[in-house]
C-alpha positions as CSV (number, residue, x, y, z in Angstrom):
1,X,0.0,0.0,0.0
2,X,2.6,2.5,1.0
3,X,4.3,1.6,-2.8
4,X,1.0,2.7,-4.4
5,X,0.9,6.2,-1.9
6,X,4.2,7.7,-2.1
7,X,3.3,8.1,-6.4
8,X,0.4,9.9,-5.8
9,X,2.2,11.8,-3.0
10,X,4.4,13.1,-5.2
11,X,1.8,13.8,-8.1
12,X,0.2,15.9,-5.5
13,X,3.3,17.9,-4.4
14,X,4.3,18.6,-8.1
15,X,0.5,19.9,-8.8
16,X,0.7,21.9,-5.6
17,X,4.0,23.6,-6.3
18,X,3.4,24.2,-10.2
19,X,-0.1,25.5,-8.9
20,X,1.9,28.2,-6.5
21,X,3.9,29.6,-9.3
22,X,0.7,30.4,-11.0
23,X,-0.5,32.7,-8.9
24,X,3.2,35.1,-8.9
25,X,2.2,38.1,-11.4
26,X,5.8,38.1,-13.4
27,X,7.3,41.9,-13.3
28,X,8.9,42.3,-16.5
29,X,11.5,45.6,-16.3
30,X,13.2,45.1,-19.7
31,X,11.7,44.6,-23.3
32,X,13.3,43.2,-25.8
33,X,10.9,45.1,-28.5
34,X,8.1,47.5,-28.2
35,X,5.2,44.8,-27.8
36,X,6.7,44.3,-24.5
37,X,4.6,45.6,-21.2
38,X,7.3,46.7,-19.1
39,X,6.5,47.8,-15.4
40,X,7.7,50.6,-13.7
41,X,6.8,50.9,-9.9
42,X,3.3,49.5,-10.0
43,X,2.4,50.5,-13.1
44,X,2.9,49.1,-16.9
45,X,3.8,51.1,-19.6
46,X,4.4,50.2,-23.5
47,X,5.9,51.8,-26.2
48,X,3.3,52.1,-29.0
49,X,5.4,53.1,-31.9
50,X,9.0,55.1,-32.5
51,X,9.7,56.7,-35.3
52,X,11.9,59.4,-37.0
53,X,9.6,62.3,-37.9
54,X,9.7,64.2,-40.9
55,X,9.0,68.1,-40.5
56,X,8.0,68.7,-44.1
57,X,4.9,66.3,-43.9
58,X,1.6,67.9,-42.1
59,X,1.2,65.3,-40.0
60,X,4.7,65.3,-38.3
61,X,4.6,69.1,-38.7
62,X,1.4,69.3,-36.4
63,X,3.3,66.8,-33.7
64,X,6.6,68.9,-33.6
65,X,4.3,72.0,-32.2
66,X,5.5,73.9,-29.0
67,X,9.3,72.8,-29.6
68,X,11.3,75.8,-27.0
69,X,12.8,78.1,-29.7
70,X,16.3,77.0,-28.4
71,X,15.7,73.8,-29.8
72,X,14.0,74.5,-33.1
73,X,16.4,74.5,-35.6
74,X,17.7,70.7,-37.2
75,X,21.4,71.0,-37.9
76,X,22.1,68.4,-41.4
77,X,23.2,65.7,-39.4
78,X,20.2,65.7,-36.8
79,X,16.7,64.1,-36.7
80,X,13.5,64.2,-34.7
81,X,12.8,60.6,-33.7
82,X,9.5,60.5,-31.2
83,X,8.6,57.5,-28.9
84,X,4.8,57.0,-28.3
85,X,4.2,55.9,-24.5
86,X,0.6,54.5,-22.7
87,X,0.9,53.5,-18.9
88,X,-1.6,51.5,-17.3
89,X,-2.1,52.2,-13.9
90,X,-4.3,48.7,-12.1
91,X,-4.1,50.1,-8.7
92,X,-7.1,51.5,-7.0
93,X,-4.7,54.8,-6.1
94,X,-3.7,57.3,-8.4
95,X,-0.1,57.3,-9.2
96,X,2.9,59.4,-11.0
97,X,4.1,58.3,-14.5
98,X,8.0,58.0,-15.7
99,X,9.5,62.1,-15.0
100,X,13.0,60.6,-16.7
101,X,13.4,59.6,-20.0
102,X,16.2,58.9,-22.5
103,X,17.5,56.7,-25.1
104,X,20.5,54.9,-24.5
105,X,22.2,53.6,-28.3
106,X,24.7,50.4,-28.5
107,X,28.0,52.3,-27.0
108,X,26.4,53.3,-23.8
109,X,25.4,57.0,-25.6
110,X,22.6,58.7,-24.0
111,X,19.9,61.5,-25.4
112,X,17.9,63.2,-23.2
113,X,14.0,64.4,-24.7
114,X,13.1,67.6,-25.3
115,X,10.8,69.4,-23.1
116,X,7.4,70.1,-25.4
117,X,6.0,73.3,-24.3
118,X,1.8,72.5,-23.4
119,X,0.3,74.0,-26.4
120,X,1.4,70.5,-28.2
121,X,-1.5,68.2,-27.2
122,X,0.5,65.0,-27.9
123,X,3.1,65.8,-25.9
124,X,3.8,63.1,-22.8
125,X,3.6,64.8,-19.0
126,X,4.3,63.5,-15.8
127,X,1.0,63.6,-14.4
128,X,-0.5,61.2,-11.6
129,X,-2.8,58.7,-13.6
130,X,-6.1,57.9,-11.5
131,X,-6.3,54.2,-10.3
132,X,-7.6,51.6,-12.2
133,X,-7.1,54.1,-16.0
134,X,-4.6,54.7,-18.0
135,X,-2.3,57.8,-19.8
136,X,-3.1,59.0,-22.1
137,X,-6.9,59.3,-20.8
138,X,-9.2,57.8,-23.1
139,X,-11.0,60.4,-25.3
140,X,-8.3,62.9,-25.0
141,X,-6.3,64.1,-28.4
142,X,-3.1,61.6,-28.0
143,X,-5.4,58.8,-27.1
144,X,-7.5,58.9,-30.2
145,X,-4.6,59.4,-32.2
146,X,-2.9,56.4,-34.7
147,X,-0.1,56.2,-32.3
148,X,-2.5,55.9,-29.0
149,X,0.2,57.1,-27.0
150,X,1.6,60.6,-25.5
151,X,5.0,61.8,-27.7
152,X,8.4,62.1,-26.0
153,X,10.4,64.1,-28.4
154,X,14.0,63.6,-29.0
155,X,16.3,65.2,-31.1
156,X,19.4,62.6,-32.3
157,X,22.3,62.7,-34.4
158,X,22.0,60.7,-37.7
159,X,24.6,58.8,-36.3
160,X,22.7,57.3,-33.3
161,X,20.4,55.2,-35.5
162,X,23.5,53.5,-37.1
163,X,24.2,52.5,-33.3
164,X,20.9,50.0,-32.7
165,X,19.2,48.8,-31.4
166,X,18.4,51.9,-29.4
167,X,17.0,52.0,-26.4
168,X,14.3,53.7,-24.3
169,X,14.9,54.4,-20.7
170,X,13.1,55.3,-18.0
171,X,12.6,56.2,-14.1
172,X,10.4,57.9,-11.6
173,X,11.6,61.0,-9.1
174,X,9.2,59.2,-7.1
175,X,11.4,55.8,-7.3
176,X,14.4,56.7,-6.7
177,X,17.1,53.6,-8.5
178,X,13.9,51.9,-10.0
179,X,14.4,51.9,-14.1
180,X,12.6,50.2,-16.6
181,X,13.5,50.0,-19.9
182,X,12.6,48.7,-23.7
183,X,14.0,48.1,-26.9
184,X,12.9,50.2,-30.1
185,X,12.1,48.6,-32.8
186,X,13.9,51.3,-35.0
């Protein structure tokens, strides 16, 4: 008898234990491409799209709005490349998105965003997203746009985009050494 119990002893162990690691929600902190959920404190954010952008087509033109005058100008060996970002926050509370961005290319080279002024409605903000909703907020301009996400605006050397995969970085003020991070698919 005891031959015929120690089998299903064991059965029932190995379902108990494989049941366990079921119920662990997997934080993922890296992506390898931009279908990748990453999470960020207790929120998930993903990458939508990335893109260069091209100021002589309307569409890009109308994206590029409230660039500081500083910052304008495109030497010839510059682009605009913008990352498109939704978080989701699942929490009841309401929470603060990513404040720190940048891309980081192959050699360890970092870019830091430009800072959109707020007439450009696409532009991504830190703001604290309401529990259990997501940024951008549905109905608003960025959120019914193609993209679905909020721009963060980067101006890069042609150079960088010989250097990829790129890669978009981020942190919280809020988090202090928490960084999350995924690859573009550039």
């Amino acid at each position: 008898m005891s031959r015929r119990l120690l089998p299903i002893l064991l059965a029932a162990l190995a379902i108990l234990g494989l049941a366990a690691c079921g119920d662990k929600e997997q934080r993922v902190t890296h992506g390898e491409s931009e279908a990748f959920y990453v999470t960020l404190g207790e929120m998930q954010y993903q990458v939508q799209i990335s893109r260069q952008l091209n100021p002589q087509e309307l569409g890009d033109r109308q994206t590029l709005v409230g660039i500081p005058p500083a910052e304008r100008e495109l030497t010839a060996d510059q682009v605009w490349f913008g990352v498109w970002v939704r978080i989701f926050n699942e929490t009841d509370g309401a929470q603060r998105g990513a404040d720190e961005f940048r891309i980081v290319d192959t050699r360890g080279v970092t870019y830091q965003p430009i800072q959109l002024q707020p007439v450009n409605s696409f532009a991504y903000r830190s703001v604290r997203v309401p529990g259990k909703s997501q940024y951008p907020e549905l109905g608003s301009v960025p959120a019914q746009s193609p993209s679905t996400g909020a721009l963060v605006l980067f101006k890069l050397p042609r150079q960088a985009l010989d250097f990829r995969p790129l890669e978009l970085a981020f942190g919280s003020s809020e988090l202090p050494g928490a960084e999350s991070s995924v690859q573009l698919d550039v």
